[in-house]
Structure formats: C-alpha cells, structure tokens
DRENVEX-597954 format. One record per atom (N, C-alpha, C, O): x, y, z. Coordinates in steps of 0.2 Angstrom, whole numbers, padded with zeros to 4 digits, always signed. Layout:
XYZ;...
***
This chain:
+0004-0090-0333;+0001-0093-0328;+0002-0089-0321;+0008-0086-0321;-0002-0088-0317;-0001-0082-0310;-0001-0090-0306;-0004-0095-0306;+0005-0087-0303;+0007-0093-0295;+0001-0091-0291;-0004-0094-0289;+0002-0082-0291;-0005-0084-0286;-0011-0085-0284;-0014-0086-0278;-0013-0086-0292;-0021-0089-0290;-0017-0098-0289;-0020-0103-0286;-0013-0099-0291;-0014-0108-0290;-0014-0108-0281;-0019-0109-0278;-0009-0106-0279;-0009-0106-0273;-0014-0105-0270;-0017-0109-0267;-0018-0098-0271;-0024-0096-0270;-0029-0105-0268;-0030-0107-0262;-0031-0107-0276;-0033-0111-0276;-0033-0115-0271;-0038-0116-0268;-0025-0119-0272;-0024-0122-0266;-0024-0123-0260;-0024-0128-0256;-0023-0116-0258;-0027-0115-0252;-0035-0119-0249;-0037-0123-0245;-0037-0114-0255;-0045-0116-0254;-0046-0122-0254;-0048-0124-0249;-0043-0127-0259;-0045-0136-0257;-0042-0136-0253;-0047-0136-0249;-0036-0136-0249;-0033-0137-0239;-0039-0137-0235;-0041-0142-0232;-0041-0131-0237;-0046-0129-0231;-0054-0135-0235;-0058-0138-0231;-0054-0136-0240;-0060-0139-0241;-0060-0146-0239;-0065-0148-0235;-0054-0150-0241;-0051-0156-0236;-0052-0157-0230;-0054-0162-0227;-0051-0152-0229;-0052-0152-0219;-0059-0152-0217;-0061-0156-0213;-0062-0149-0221;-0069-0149-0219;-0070-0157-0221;-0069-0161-0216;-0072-0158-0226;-0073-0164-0228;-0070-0170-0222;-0074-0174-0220;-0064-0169-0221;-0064-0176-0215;-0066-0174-0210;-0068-0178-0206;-0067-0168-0209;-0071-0165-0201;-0078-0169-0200;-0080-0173-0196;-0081-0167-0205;-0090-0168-0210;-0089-0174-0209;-0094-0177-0206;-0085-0178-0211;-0086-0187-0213;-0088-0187-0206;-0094-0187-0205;-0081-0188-0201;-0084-0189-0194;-0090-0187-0191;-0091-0190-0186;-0093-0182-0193;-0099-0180-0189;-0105-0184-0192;-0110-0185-0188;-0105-0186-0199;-0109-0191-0202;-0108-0196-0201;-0113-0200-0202;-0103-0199-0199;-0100-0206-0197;-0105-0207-0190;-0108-0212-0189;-0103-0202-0186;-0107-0203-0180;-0115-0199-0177;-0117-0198-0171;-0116-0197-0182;-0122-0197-0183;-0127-0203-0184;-0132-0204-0181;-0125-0207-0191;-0128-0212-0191;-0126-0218-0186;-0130-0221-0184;-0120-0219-0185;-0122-0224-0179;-0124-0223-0171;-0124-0226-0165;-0128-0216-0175;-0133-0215-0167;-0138-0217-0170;-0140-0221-0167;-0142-0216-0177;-0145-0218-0179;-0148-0226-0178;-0154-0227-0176;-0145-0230-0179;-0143-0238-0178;-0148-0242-0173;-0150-0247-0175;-0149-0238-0168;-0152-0240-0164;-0161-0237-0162;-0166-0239-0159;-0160-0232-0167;-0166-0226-0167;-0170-0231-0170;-0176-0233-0167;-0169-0234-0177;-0170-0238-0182;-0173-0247-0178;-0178-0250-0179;-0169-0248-0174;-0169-0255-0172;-0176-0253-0166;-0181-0257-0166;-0177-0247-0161;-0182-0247-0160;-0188-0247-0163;-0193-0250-0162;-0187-0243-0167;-0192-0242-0172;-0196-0250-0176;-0202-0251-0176;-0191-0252-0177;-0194-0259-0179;-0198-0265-0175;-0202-0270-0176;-0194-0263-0168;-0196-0267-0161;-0204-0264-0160;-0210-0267-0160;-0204-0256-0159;-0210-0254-0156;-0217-0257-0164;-0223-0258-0163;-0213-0257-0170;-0220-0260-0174;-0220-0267-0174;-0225-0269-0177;-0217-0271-0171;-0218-0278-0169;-0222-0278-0162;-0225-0283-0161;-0222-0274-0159;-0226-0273-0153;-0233-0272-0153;-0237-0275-0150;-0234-0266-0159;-0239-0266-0160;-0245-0271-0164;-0251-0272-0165;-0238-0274-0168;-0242-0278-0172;-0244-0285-0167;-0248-0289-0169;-0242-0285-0162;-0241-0290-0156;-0248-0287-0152;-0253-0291-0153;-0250-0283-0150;-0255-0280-0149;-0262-0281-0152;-0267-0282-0149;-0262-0280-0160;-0268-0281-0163;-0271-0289-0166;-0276-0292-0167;-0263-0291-0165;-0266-0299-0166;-0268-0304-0158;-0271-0309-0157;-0267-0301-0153;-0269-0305-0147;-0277-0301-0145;-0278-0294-0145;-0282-0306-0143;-0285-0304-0140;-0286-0304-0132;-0287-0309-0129;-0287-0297-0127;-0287-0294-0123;-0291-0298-0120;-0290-0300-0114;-0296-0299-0122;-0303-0299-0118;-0303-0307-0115;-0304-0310-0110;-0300-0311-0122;-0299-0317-0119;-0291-0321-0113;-0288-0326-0113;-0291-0317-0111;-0286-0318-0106;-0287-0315-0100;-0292-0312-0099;-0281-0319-0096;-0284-0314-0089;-0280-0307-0089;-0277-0306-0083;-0280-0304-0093;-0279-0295-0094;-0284-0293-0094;-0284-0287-0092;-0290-0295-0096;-0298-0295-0097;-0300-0288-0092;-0302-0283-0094;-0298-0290-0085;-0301-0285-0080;-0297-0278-0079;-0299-0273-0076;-0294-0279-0083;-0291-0271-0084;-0293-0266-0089;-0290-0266-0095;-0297-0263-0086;-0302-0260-0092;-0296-0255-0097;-0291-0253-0096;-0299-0255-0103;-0295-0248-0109;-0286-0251-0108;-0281-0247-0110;-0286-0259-0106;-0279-0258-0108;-0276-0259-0113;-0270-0258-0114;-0280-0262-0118;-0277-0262-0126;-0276-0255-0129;-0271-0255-0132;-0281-0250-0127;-0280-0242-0129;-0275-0240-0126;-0272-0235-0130;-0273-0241-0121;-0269-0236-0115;-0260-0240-0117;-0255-0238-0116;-0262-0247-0121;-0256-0249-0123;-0255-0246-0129;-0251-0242-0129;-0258-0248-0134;-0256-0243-0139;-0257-0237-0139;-0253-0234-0142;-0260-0235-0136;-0258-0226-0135;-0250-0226-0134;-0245-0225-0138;-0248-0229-0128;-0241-0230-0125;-0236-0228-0131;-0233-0223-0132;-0237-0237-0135;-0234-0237-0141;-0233-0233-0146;-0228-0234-0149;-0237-0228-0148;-0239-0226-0155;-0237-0219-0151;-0237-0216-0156;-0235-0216-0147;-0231-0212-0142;-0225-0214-0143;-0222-0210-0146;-0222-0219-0141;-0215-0220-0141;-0215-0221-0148;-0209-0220-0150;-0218-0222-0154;-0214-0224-0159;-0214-0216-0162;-0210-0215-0167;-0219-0210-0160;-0218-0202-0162;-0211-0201-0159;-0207-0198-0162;-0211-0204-0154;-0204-0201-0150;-0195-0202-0153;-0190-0199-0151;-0198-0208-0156;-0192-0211-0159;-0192-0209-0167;-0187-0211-0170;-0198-0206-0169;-0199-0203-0176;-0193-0198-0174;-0187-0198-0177;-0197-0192-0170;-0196-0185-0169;-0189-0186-0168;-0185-0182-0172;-0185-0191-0164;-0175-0193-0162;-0172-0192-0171;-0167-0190-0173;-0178-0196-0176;-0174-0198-0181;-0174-0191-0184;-0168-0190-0186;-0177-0188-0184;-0180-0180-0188;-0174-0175-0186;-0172-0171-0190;-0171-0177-0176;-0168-0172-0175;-0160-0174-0179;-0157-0169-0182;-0158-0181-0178;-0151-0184-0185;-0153-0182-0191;-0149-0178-0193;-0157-0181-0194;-0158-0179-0201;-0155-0170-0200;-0151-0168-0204;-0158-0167-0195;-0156-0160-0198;-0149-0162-0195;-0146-0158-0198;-0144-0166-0192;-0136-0166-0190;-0136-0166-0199;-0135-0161-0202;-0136-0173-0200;-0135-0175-0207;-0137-0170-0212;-0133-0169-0217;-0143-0166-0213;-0144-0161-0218;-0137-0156-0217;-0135-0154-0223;-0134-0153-0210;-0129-0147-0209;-0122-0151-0211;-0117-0147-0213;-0122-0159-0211;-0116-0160-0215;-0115-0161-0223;-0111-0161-0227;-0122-0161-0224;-0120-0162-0232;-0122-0153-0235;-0119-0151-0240;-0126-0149-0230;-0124-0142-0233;-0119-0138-0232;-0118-0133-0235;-0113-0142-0226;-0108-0136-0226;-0103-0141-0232;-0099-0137-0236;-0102-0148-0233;-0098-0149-0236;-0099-0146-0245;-0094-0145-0249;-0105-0146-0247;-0107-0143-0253;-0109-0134-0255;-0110-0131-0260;-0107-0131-0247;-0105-0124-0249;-0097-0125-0250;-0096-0122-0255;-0092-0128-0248;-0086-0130-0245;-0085-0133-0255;-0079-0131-0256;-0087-0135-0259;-0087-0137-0264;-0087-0132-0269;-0084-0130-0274;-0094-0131-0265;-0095-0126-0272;-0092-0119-0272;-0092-0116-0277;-0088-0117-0265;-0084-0111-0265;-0077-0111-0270;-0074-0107-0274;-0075-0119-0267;-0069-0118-0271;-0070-0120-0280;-0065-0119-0284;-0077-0122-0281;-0077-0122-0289;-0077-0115-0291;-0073-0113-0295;-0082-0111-0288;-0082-0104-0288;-0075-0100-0291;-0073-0096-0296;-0071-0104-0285;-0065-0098-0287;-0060-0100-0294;-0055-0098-0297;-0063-0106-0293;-0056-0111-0300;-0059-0108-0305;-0056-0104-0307;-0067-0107-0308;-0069-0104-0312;-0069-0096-0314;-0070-0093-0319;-0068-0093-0307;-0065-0085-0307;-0057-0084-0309;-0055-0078-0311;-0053-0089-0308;-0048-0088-0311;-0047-0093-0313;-0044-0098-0311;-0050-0093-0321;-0049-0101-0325;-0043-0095-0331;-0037-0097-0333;-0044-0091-0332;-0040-0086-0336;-0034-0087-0334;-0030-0088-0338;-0031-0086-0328;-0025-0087-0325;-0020-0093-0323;-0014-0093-0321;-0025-0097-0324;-0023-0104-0323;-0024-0109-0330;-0029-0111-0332;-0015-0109-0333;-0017-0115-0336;-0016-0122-0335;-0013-0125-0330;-0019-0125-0339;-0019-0130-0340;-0015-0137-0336;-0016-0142-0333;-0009-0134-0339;-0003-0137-0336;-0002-0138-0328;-0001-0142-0324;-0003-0132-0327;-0001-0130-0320;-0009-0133-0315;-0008-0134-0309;-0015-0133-0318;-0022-0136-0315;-0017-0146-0313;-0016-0149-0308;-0017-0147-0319;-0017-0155-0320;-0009-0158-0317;-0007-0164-0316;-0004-0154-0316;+0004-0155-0312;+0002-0160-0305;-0002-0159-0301;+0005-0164-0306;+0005-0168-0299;+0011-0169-0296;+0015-0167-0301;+0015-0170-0292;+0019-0173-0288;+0019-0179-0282;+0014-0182-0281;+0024-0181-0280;+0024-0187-0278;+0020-0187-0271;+0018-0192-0268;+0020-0182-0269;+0016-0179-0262;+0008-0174-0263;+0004-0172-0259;+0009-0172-0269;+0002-0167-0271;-0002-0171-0277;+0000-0173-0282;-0007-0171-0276;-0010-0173-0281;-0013-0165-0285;-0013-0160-0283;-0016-0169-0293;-0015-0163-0297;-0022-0157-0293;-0025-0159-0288;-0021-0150-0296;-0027-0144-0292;-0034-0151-0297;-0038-0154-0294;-0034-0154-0304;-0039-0157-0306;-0043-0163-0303;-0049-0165-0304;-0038-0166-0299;-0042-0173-0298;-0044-0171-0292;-0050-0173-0289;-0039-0166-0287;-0043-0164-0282;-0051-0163-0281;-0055-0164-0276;-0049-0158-0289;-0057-0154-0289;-0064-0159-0289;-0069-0158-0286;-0061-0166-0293;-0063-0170-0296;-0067-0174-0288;-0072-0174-0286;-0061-0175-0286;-0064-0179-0278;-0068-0177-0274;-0072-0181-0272;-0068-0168-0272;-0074-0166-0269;-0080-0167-0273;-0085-0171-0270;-0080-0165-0279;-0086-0166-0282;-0091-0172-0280;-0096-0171-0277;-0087-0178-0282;-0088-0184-0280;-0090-0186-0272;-0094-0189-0271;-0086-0182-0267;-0088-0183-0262;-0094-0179-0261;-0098-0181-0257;-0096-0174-0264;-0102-0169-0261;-0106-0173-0265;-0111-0172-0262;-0108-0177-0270;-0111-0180-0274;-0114-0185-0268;-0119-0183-0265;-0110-0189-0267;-0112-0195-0262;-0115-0193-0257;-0120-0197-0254;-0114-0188-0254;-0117-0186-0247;-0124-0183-0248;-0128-0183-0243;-0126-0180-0255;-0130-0176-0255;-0133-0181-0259;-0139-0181-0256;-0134-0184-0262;-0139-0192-0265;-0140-0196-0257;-0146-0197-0256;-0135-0197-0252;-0135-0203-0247;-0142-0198-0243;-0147-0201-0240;-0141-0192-0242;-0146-0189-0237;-0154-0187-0240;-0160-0187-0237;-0153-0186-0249;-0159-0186-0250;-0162-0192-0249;-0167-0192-0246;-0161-0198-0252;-0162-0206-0248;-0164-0206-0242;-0170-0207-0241;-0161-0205-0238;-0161-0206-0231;-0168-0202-0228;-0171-0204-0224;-0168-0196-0233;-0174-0192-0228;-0179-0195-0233;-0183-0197-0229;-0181-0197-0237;-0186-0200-0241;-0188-0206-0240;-0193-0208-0243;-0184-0209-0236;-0186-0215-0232;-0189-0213-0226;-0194-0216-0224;-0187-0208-0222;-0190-0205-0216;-0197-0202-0220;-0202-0205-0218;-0197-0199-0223;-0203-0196-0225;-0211-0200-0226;-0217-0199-0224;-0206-0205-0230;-0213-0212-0231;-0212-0215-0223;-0211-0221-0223;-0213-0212-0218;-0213-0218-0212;-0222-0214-0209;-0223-0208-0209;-0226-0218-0206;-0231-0215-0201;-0231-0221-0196;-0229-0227-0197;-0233-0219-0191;-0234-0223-0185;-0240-0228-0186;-0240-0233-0183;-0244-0227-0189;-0250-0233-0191;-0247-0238-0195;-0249-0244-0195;-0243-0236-0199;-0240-0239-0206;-0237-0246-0201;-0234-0244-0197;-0237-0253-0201;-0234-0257-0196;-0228-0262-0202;-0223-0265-0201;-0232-0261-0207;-0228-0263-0211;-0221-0260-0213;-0216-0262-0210;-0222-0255-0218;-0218-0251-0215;-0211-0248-0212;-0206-0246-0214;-0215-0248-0204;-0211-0248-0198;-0207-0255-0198;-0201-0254-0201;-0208-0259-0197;-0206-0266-0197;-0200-0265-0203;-0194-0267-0202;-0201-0264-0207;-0195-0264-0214;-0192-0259-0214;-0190-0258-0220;-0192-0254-0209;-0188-0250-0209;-0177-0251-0209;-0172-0249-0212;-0179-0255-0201;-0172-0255-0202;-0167-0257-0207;-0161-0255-0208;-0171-0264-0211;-0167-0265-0215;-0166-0260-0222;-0161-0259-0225;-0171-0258-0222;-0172-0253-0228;-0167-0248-0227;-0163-0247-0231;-0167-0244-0221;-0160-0240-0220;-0154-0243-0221;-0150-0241-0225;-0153-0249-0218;-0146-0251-0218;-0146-0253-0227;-0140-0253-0230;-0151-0254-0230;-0149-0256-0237;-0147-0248-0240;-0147-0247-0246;-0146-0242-0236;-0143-0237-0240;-0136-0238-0240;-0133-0236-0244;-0134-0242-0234;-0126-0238-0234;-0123-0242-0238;-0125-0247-0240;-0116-0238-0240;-0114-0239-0247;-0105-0239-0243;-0102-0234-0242;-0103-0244-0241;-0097-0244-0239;-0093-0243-0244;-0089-0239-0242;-0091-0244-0250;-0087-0243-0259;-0088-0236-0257;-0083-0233-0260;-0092-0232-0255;-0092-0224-0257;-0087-0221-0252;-0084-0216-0253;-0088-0225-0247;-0084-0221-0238;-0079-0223-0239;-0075-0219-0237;-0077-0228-0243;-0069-0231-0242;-0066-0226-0246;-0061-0223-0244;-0069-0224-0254;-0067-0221-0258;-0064-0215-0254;-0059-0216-0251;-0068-0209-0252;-0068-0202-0248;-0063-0205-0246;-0057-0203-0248;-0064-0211-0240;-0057-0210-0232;-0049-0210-0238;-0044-0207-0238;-0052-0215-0245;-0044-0217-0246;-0043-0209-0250;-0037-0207-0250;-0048-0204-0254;-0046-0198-0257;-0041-0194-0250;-0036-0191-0250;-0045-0195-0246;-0043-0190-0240;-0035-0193-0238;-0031-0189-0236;-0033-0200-0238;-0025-0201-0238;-0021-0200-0243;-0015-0199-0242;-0025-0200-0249;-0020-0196-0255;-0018-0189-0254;-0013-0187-0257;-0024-0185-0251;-0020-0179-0249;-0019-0175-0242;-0020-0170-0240;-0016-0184-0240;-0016-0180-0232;-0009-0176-0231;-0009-0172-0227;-0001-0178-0236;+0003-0173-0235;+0002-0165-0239;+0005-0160-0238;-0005-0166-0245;-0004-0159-0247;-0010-0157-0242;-0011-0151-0242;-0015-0159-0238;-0016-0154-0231;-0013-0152-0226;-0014-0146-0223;-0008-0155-0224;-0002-0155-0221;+0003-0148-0223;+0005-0144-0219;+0006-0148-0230;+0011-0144-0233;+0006-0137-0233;+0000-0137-0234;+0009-0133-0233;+0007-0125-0234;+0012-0122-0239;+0011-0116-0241;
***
C-alpha cells in the first residue's frame, strides 16, 4: 500500500468537507431567503384572485376608469418580479449543488486513479477521531445525492409556475415547503461532526 496516495486522498476529502459545510451554509440561507419570495407569491395570487371575483363596476371604485386593468397589470408585474427574485436563488442554489458535485466527483476521480495503491485495509481503517477513507467517500456521495435531487425539485416546481396560473400560485408555498427534508440536513450536519477532528488534523 503507498502512504502517499492515502494521504493524498485524504487530503482531497479535508478539503471536500470544507467545501461541503461552506455550501450547506450558503444553501441554508439561500433558502430562507426564499421563505418569503414564496409567501409573496402566494399573497399576490390571493390578490389576484380577489380581483377577479369582485365586481368593479358595482361599487363606488366604478369612477375610476381601467382600474381593474391597471390593478392587475400592477399584480401580474409584481408577481414577474417575485418570479425573476426566485430565478435569481435558483442559479445561488444551482452554484451550490455544482461546486459540491465537482468537490465529489474530484475526489472519486482520484480514489479511483489510485484504487491500485490502496488497499483495502488501509481505504476501510478508522480510528477513534478519523473515520474510515470509505464511509467518508460514502457520505459525500450521499450528500451530493441530496442536494442535487432537492434542487432538481425545487427548479421543477419553479418551472411549472406562470403568473395566470392562480391556482398554482396559491399552492406554491406550501408545495415548496413540502420539499424540505430535515432527516437529510441533520444527517450532513451530523456527517460533518463525525469528521470535524479529521478536518481539523493534517
């Protein structure tokens, strides 16, 4: 067995780890910027829908010409504008789940470039402060799994959204909120304290 592809290796997950909690946190608050993107969203299609069921003409708004058109114009404006906000979190969130899945796939790259040098023993060794070079590998996997399933969701929900849609709109938020998957985040946070003294050790 060569020390220095293990080493090697282990370098590579160090530095993958780090990425990985750096990424969590910028996903972490990406989405609860989202939170509120979502909550208007739902409010301006209750608005709208508040609009098409009142009649204009029969009230005293009656004297103000084109104001049913000039209010939903308004709305169907504000609800593009609160689209385009959601569009701009998606590409945050697309740049987290692409750097953590090159961050993944670099160090599979190299485990498989020196799979000859490394056996078995020396991949699967743990200690009471290191977990093995395997389960590690095992945990990225799992984590770049989860982020890149949670985002293709998330944009396939954006995707099916249009501003006339009131229905839709209206069930959007909860529909987001039915993605998040706290069992998946806990997992990550707790992988990332199993190997907080081997990001620590060099």
């Amino acid at each position: 067995m060569s020390k220095p592809a293990l080493l090697s290796l282990q370098q590579t997950l160090r530095k993958s780890f780090h990425s990985l909690e750096n990424n969590q946190k910028i996903w972490t608050s990406v989405l609860s910027e989202c939170s509120p993107l979502m909550e208007s969203l739902g409010n301006l299609a209750e608005q709208l829908r508040a609009l098409s069921n009142v009649q204009i003409s029969n009230t005293p708004l009656r004297n103000f010409p084109d104001l049913e058109e000039r209010l939903r114009f308004k709305l169907l404006q504000a609800t593009d504008t609160v689209l385009g906000k959601l569009n701009d979190k998606m590409s945050a969130l697309q740049s987290v789940r692409d750097a953590i899945s090159n961050q993944v796939s670099a160090v599979f790259q190299q485990y498989e470039q020196n799979t000859d040098s490394l056996d078995l023993l020396a991949v699967t060794e743990r200690s009471a402060t290191n977990p093995s070079a395997a389960d590690m590998l095992e945990w990225l996997q799992d984590a770049e799994r989860y982020y890149r399933q949670q985002f293709l969701r998330r944009k396939t929900l954006l995707q099916t959204l249009r501003a006339d849609d009131l229905s839709l709109l209206e069930s959007t938020p909860k529909r987001w909120k039915s993605l998040e998957s706290p069992g998946a985040e806990e997992r990550i946070t707790d992988t990332l304290f199993k190997v907080s003294f081997f990001m620590e050790s060099q």
